[in-house]
N, C-alpha and C positions, 0 to 999 in steps of 0.2 A: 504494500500500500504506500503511496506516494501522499506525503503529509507537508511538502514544501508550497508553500504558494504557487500557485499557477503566473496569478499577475504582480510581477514585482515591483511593478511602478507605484502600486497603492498598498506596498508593505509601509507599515506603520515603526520609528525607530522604539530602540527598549523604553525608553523615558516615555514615549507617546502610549506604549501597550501598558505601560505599570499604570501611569493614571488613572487610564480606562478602569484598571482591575482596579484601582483603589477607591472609585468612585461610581463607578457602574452600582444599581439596585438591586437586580436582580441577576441573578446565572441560573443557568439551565445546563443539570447535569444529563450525562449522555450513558446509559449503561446497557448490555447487553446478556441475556442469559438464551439458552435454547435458538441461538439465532434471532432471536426476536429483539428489537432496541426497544428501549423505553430512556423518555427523556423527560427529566421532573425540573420544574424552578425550582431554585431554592433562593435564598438569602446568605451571605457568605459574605467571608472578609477573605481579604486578601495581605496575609503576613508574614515578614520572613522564607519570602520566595514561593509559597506553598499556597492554595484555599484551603478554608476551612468552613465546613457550615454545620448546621445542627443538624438532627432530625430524632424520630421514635424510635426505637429500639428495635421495631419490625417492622415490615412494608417489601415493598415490591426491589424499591434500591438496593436496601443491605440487603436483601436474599440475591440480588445480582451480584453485589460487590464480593458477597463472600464467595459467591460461584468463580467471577471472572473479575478481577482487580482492576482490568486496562478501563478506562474512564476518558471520553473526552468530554471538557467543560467548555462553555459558549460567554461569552457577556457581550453586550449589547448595546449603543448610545444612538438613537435617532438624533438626527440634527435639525434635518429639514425637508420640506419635498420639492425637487426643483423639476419644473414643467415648463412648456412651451407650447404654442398654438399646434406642432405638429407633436399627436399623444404618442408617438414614438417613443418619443423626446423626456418619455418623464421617468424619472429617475429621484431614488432616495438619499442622502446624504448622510453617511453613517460611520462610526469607527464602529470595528469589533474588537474583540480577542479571540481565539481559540485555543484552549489548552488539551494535549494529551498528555496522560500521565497514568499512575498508578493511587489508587485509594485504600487506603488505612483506616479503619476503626478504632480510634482512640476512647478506650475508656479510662483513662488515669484522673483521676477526681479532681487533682490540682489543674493539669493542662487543662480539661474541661470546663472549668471556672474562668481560669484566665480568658479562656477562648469565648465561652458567652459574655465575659465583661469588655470584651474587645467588638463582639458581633453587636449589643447593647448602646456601644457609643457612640457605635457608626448608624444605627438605623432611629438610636431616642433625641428626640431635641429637647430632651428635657437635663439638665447638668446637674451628674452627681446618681443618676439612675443606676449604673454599672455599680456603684459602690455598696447597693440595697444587696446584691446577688449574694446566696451564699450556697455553701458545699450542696447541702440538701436539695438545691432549687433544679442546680444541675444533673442529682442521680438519677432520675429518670430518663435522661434523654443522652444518644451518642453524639460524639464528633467523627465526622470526616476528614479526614485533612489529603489532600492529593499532591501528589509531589509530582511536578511539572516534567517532563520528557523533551517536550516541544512545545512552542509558544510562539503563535505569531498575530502580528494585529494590523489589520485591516483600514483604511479609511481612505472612505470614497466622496468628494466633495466635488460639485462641478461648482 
């Protein structure tokens, strides 16, 4: 499988695709079991080179993830729609990311904490919310965390 960009011209530099990941709302993870893909949004930060996002303890993902690891994750930034009298002509204005990589099941109780008071600050605009979080809030739920492979970013602006 051939995971290089096809169009180089609208390859995105590294500082251009971290932004993206640092500021992007949503990703949309990619996972595969029986041949079959499945791809879910999630919410997720982007830290120390890696995603990381919450989720339940069962579902459809981690039964994928613990079957097959390889993982590609998406993010996503509309800009604008640019059109012209001829609808050929019309076109979206967008940066992406795309990550491939490998996902991990993190349940260590500390990184878990830290992880949701990090997910917490980037999605509450309320200051000091992170700091309410404790051990117990987090046991019920895992972390992902995916470790990058390849990474390239996107952006198409006419």
């Amino acid at each position: 499988m051939n995971i290089e960009m096809r169009r180089k011209d609208k390859e995105m530099d590294k500082t251009g695709t971290i932004d993206v990941l640092l500021n992007s709302r949503t990703g949309r993870l990619g996972t595969c079991s029986d041949n079959i893909p499945y791809i879910t949004p999630v919410n997720y930060i982007y830290y120390d080179g890696c995603i990381y996002f919450h989720c339940a303890r069962v579902g459809r993902k981690i039964d994928n993830i613990k079957l097959n690891n390889n993982v590609c994750f998406e993010v996503d930034d509309y800009i604008s729609t640019y059109q012209q009298e001829d609808p050929r002509k019309l076109s979206t204005n967008y940066k992406s990311v795309i990550i491939f990589g490998k996902a991990e099941i993190i349940d260590d109780e500390d990184v878990k904490l830290d992880i949701m008071k990090r997910t917490v600050d980037k999605y509450s605009n309320m200051e000091g919310t992170s700091n309410r979080l404790l051990k117990e809030h987090t046991a019920p739920i895992l972390i992902v965390k995916i470790t990058p492979e390849h990474i390239t970013g996107k952006i198409s602006i006419k």
